[in-house]
N, C-alpha and C positions, 0 to 999 in steps of 0.2 A: 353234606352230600345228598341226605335225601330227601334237602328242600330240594336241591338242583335238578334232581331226577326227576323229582315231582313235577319243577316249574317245566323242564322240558318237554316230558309228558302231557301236560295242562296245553303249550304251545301246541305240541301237532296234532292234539284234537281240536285246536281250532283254527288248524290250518285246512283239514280233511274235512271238518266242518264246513268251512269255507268252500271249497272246493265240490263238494256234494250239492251244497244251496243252490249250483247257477242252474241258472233255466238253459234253456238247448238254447235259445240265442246269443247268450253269455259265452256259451259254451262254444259255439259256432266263430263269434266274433275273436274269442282268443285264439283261435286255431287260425282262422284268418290272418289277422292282425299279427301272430306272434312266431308261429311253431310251422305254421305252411307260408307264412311271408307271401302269401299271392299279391299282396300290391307290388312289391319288386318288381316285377314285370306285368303287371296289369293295370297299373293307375300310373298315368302320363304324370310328367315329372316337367320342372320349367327348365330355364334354359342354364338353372344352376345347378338341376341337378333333384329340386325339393318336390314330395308329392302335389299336386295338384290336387288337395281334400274333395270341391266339389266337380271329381272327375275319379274320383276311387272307383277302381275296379275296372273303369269304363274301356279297357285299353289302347292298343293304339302305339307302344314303342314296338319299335321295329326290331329287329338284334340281325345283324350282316357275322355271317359267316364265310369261310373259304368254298363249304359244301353246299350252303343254302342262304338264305332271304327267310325271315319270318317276324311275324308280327302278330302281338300278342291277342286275344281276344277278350273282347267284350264280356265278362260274368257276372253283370248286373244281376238283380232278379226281373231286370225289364225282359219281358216275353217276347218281344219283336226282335231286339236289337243282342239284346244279353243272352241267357240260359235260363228263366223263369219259365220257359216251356218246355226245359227238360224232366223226365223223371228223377227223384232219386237214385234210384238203380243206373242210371245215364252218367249223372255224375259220378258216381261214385267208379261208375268204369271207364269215365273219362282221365279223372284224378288217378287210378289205382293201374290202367292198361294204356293210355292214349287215344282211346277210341273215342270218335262222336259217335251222337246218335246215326242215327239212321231214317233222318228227315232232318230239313230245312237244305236251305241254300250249300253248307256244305257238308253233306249224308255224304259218310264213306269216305271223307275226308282224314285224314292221320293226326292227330295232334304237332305240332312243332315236334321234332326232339330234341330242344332246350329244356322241355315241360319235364319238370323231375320227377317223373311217377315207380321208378325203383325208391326212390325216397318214400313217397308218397304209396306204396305198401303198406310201410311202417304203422299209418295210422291205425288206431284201434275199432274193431268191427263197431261197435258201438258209439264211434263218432262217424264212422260212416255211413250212416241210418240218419246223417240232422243234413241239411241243404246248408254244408260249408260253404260254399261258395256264394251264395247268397245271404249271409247272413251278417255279413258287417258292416 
């Protein structure tokens, strides 16, 4: 019994281990990639249905509703076209309230209300201090 404690114990320090190591883009990428699902509706998908890898992030589906039309946006870290000109602080009140900034083409615009950001509270202050959305 108290090898098995032992081994148990031995496991989730190096699982917490594991998990402390990542650098913020590790760290960014699995939020991305896992736990916020942003390519779901940000990286265009073929006609079967599969992501489009050299098109991640870049969006471009549309979602048809009864009450609206919307189509998802670009969150590359490209400056022109994506969000690499936004602040942190941008993001993070993009992700967390639905709000854009307050510049570019669309300043004062609303986010979709598909975008889950009562979900997206959830996140912890201290991941939302890394440029999620640019990071995978």
């Amino acid at each position: 019994m108290f090898r098995l404690g032992t081994l148990g114990f031995a496991s989730l320090l190096a699982t917490t281990a594991t998990v402390l190591a990542q650098t913020p883009a590790e760290r960014g990428q699995y939020l991305v990639n896992s736990i916020l699902a942003c390519g779901n509706c940000h990286t265009p998908k073929t006609a079967s249905g599969q992501p489009i890898a050299e098109k991640e992030l870049s969006g471009g589906l549309v979602f048809t509703t009864p009450g609206f039309d919307a189509t998802a946006s670009n969150i590359t870290p490209d400056r022109e076209t994506g969000i690499g000109a936004w602040s942190d602080a941008e993001v993070k009140r993009a992700i967390t309230q639905g709000v854009r900034p307050d510049h570019g083409r669309l300043a004062g615009v609303p986010l979709a209300a598909v975008m889950p950001v009562n979900f997206y509270k959830a996140i912890l202050p201290s991941d939302l201090g890394r440029r999620l959305s640019s990071l995978s």
